[in-house]
N, C-alpha and C positions, 0 to 999 in steps of 0.2 A: 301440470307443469313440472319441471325439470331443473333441480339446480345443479350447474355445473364447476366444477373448481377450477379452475385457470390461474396464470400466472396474472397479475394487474398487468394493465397498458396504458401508458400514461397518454395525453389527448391532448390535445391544445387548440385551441378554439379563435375564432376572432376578436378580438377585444375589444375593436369599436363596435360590430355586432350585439356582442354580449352585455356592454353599456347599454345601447337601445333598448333591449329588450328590458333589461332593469329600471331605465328608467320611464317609461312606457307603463312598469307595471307597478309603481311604488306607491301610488295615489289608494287607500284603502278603498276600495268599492260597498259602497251602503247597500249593501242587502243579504240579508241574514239567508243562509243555509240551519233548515230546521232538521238537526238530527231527529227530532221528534219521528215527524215523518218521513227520512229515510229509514229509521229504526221499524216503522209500521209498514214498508215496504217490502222490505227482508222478514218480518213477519208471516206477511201475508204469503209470500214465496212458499216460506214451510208452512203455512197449513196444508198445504197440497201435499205433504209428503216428499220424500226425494222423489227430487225430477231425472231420476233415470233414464234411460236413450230405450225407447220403445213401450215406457209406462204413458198409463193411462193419468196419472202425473203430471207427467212431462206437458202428454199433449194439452190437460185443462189450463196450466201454468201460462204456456206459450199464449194459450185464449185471451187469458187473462192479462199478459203484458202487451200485448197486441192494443187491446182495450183500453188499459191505461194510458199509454201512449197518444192513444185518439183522441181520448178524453180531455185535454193540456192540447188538441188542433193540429199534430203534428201528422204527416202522411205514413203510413206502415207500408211497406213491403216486405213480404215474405217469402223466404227463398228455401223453398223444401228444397230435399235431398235424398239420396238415397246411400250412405256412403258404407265404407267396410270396412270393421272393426279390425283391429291386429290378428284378429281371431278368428274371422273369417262371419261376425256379425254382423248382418246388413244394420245399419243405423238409420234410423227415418229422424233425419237433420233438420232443422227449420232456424236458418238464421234470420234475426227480426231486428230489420233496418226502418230507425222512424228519423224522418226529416223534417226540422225546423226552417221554415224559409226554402222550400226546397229550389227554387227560383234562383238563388242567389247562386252566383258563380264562386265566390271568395269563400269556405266554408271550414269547418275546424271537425276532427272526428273523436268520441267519445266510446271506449267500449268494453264489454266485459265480456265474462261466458256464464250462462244459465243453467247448463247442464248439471247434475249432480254424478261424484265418481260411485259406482256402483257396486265399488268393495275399499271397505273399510280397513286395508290392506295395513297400514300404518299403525294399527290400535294397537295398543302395549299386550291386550288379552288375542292371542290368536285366533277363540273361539268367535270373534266377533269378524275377521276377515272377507268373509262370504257377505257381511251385512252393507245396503245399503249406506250411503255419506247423506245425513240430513243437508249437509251444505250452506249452513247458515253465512257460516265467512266465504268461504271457498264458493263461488257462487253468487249466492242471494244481498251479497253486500255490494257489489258493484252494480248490479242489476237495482239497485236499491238506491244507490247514489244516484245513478242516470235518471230515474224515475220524478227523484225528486229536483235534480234541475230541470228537467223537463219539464214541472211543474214551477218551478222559477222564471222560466222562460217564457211561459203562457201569461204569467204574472206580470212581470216586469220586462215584455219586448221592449216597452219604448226605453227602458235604460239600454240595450244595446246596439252598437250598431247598425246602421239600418241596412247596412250593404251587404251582412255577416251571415250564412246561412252554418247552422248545427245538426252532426249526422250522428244518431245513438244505434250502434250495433248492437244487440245481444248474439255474440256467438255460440254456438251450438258444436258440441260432441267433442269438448275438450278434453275432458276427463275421464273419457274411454281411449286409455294411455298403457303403455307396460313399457317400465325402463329397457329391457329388451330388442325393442322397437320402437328404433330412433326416433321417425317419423308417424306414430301412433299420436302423438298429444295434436290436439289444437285442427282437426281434423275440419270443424267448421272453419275455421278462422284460413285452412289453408283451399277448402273448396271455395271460399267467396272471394281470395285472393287472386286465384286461379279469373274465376265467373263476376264480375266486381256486378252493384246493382244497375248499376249507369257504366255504358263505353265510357270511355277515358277520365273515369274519376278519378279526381287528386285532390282530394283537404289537402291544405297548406301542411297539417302535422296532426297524427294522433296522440291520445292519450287511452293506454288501457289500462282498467282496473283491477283488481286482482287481489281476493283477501285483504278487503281495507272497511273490514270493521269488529277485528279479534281485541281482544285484552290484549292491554301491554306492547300492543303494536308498535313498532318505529319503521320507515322506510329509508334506508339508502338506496344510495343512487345504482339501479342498475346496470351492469357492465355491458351488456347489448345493447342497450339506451344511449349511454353513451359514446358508444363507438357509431351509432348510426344515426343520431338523433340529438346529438350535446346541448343545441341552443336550446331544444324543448325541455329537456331535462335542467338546464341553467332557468330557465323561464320560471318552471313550475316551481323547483326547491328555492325561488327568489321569492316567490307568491306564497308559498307558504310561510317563508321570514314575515312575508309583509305583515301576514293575518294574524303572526302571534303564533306561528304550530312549526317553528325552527326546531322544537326538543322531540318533537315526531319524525319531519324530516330534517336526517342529519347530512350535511357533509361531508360523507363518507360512501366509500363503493363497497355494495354489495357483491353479489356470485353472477355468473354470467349463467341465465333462467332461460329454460326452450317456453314459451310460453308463446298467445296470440298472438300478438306482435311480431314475431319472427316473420311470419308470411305478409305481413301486412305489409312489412320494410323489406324483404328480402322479394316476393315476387308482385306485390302492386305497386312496390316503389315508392309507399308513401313514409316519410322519416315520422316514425312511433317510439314511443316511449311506454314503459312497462312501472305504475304504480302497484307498487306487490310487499306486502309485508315481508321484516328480515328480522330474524330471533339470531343472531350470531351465537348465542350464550345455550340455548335450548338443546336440550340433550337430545331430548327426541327429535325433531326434526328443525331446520333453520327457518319455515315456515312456519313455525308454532306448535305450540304443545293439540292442536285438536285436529292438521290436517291431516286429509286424510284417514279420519277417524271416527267412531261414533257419537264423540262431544262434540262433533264440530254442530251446535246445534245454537238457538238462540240465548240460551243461558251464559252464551261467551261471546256473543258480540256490544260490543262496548260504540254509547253511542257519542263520546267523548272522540271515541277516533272515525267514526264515520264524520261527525262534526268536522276533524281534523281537513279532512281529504275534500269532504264539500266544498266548504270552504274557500278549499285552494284552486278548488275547481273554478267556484262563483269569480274569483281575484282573477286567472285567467283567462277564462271567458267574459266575461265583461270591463277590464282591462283593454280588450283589443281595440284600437282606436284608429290605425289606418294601416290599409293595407301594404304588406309590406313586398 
């Protein structure tokens, strides 16, 4: 991903809309988000190693979240690829679409990217540049979120709607990126946009993931989000008021990020919103002090702020009461 500086745009939104959604969402939802085990999910991610685009990695990981998935009753589809690096590397892509309810027409979409970047390009020590991204945060933390609602969901379908179907992407080949080339990042995220898994799919609205389990994490509101997706972004930073995690998500606009979500919103036309760590203060990057880097490993994911983000997720997803 890609942060961009831009001038702010200010936005203005529906008002009696924006009441609905608040008040629709303010009821706390009883059911606990176990950092425990999303903490164990992003684990397991990195014992494999970074999952590099053509490692042997990559492909046991994908096995692996494929499996998981199934495990929690949810349908897998997998959507190889074959796509082309900035560089002229072919990438053997595998974006993995699991569906809850997949029957339901009314559905909400959840998504992250799996991939690890394959140069540690960001590390303060240059000698480490050519090294692999363990991808603990970057990566394995949103893949780690979806896993374990997934596992909420298998739990406690009868808490939600009966009419509500749930879609979890893992995108692939995000992070074989060069600022150079504009269009390098998110390379899954823009072949499936292109290829959707179903003709004329449309969740009502995404949410994607994105470095939501580093230390010291806070999330503002994304400037792409809300320029193409406000009420979700209203929706979400209200749910997270709800749960108690307002000093995580602030009030406040972040940078305008090329990240998944662009393609999601920009050519499948679905309005997505980008959940994505913002370090304003961070010298080394606005992402955090490990993206990009050889710490970005489990020794720095905090499961306080995966907590934070489940959470918000559980309050939103199970919040939804009628179709709107």
């Amino acid at each position: 991903m890609v942060l961009t500086v831009m001038a702010a745009i200010m936005l203005t939104g529906c008002k009696g809309q924006k009441q609905n959604v608040r008040d629709e969402a303010s009821e706390v939802v009883a059911l606990a988000f176990s950092a425990d085990s999303a903490y164990h999910f992003c684990q397991q991610q990195c014992d494999f190693g970074p999952r590099t685009m053509n490692s042997e990695a990559h492909e046991q990981c994908g096995r692996w979240i494929v499996s998981k998935f199934q495990d929690y009753g949810l349908e897998v589809i997998e959507q190889r690829a074959t796509l082309k690096g900035f560089d002229g590397t072919p990438l053997l892509s595998n974006n993995i679409i699991a569906q809850f309810r997949p029957e339901c027409s009314d559905r909400l979409l959840i998504c992250a990217h799996w991939d690890s970047r394959p140069w540690a390009d960001n590390d303060p020590d240059e000698a480490n540049h050519t090294k692999p991204v363990m991808a603990a945060n970057d990566g394995a933390s949103g893949v780690g979120v979806m896993l374990e609602l997934a596992r909420l969901l298998h739990a406690a379908d009868s808490m939600l709607r009966p009419d509500l179907g749930i879609d979890f992407i893992c995108f692939d080949a995000e992070d074989w990126g060069s600022d150079d080339h504009a269009d390098s990042w998110a390379l899954g995220a823009q072949h499936w946009a292109a290829h959707p898994h179903r003709q004329g799919y449309k969740p009502r609205y995404g949410i994607l993931l994105d470095m939501v389990g580093g230390q010291g994490a806070t999330f503002y509101q994304e400037r792409f989000s809300k320029m193409k997706a406000p009420q979700v972004v209203d929706r979400v930073w209200h749910a997270a008021q709800v749960v108690g995690y307002g000093s995580l998500f602030l009030q406040k606009e972040g940078g305008y990020i090329t990240d998944d979500h662009g393609p999601v919103n920009d050519v499948a036309g679905i309005p997505c919103i980008d959940i994505i760590a913002y370090y304003p203060h961070c010298e080394q990057s606005n992402f955090g002090p490990t993206w990009h880097t050889v710490d970005d490993t489990m020794d720095h994911i905090d499961r306080h702020t995966l907590k934070a983000v489940g959470q918000t997720l559980v309050q939103v997803i199970w919040s939804e009461k009628v179709k709107r």
